[in-house]
N, C-alpha and C positions, 0 to 999 in steps of 0.2 A: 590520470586515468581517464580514458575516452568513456562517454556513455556508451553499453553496448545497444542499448537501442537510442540511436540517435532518429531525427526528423518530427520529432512527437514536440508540436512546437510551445506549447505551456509545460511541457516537463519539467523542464528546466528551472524555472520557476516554481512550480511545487514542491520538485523533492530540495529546491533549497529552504521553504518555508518550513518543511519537515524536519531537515535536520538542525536546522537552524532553534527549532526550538528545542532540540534534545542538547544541542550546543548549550542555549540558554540555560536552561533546568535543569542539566544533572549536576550531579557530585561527583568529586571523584571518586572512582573505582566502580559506578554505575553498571547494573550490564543490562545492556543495549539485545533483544531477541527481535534478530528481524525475519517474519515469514516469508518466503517467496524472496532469498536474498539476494541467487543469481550470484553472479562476479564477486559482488562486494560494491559492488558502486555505492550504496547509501553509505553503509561504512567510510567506503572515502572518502564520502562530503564531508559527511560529521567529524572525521579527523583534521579536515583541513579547519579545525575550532579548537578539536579537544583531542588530546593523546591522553587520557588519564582514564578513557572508560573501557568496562569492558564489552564483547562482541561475541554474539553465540546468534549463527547463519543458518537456516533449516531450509533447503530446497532439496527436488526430487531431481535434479539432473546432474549427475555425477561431475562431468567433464566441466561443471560450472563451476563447483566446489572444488573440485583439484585446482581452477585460478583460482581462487578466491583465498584459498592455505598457500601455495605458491608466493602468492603476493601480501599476507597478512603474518605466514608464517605463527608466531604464538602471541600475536596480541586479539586471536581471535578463533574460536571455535566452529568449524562448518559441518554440519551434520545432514546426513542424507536423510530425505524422509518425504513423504505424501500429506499434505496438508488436507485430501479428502481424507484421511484417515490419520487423524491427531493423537489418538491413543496410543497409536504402534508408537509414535516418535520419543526417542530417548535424549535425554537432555544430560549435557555433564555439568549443569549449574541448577542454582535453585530457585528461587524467582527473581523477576526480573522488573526493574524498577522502571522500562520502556518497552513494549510490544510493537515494533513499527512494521507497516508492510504496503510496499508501492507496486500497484497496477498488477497484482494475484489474484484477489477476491473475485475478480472475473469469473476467472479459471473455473469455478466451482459454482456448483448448483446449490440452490438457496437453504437446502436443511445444511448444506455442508460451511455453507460460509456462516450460520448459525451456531452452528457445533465447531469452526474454529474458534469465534471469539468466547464463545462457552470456556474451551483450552485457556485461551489464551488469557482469562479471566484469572483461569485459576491459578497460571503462574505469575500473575502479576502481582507487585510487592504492593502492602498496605497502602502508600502513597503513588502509584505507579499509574503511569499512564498510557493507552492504547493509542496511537495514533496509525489510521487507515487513509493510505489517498488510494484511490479507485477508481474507475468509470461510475457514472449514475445513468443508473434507464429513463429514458424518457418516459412519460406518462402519459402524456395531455395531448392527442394530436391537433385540439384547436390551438395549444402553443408553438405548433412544431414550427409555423413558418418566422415565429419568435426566434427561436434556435438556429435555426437555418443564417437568421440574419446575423446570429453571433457568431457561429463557424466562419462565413463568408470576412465580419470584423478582422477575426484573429488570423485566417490566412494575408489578409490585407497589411497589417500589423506586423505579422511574423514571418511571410511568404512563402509558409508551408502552411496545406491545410491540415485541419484537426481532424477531418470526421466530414463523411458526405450525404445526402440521401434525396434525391425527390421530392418524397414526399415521404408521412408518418411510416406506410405500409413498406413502401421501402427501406425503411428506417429496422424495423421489426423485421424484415423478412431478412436480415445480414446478423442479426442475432443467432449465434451458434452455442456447440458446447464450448468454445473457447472464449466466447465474447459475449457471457451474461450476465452481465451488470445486474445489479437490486436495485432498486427505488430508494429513494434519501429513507420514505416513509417505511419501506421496510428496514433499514439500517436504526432509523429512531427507536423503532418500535423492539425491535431485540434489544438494543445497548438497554429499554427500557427491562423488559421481560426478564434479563441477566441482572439488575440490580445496579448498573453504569449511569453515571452520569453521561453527557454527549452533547456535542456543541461542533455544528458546521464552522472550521476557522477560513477556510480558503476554496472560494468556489471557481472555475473559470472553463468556461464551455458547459462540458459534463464531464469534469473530473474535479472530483472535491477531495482533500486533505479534511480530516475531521479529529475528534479525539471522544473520548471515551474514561472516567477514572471511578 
């Protein structure tokens, strides 16, 4: 299965540290809830480890979900739903022993990306773990020409670039409703406020994989 968004050049890299660790750590018959799950692609990393878990996929765009059952057929549940509004979504399982969700949390304005992981709290199993990889907002404009130089690295590296800007203001002013990253410190600070533990496992540019238990 092709990523369907390819060119994103640490992607590749993250969501394999991501699955890779649901590879590692689960048991069999696990179920695996991924927000924002699109196609099915994380699914199909983590199968190419483990065929014994289960898969229950929550996005809002229909025509993604019709692939996503097309191609999973019944070892995997895709349920249509709005992740700005987590209370409508209906679930045909009951919690879930992994909350995973790659490059969505964007999407969504900061009480919302608080009030998912609130949700997402609450179906996860006793022993269960949240794992988010996302963009991270910059913060520091005396750090930015820091950054800069790492962007600049990983196109070099990868010979696609990550991410562009000038300078900090330009940086801020490409920040939309579709591309509004939180701060690590605000990420710490809820997993704190929700009662989660939370631990930065893989940073590179400004997209981190994290977890949360």
């Amino acid at each position: 299965m092709k990523d369907p968004i390819g060119g994103h050049p640490t992607r590749g890299e993250q969501l394999d540290v991501l699955a890779g660790i649901v590879a590692d750590l689960a048991r069999p018959g696990d179920i695996v809830l991924d927000l924002g799950c699109g196609t099915g692609y994380l699914e199909h990393l983590v199968e190419q480890h483990r065929r014994d878990l289960s898969f229950v996929g929550v996005d809002r765009k229909g025509e993604s979900l019709d692939q996503a059952r097309a191609r999973f057929g019944d070892r995997g549940d895709f349920v249509e739903g709005d992740l700005a509004d987590p209370d409508a979504i209906v679930l045909p399982v009951g919690r879930a022993r992994f909350v995973v969700s790659a490059l969505t949390f964007h999407d969504l304005a900061d009480d919302r990306k608080r009030a998912l992981l609130e949700w997402a709290r609450d179906r996860l199993a006793a022993d269960g773990m949240i794992l988010l990889y996302d963009r991270i907002r910059l913060a520091e404009p005396a750090l930015f020409p820091a950054q800069q130089a790492i962007w600049r690295r990983i196109e070099r590296v990868h010979g696609a670039a990550m991410r562009s800007a000038d300078d900090f203001a330009a940086y801020e002013a490409d920040l939309s409703d579709s591309n509004r990253p939180a701060r690590l410190a605000d990420y710490l600070a809820w997993f704190a406020e929700l009662g989660l533990a939370s631990q930065v496992l893989h940073l590179h540019g400004n997209a981190a994989p994290g977890r949360a238990t």
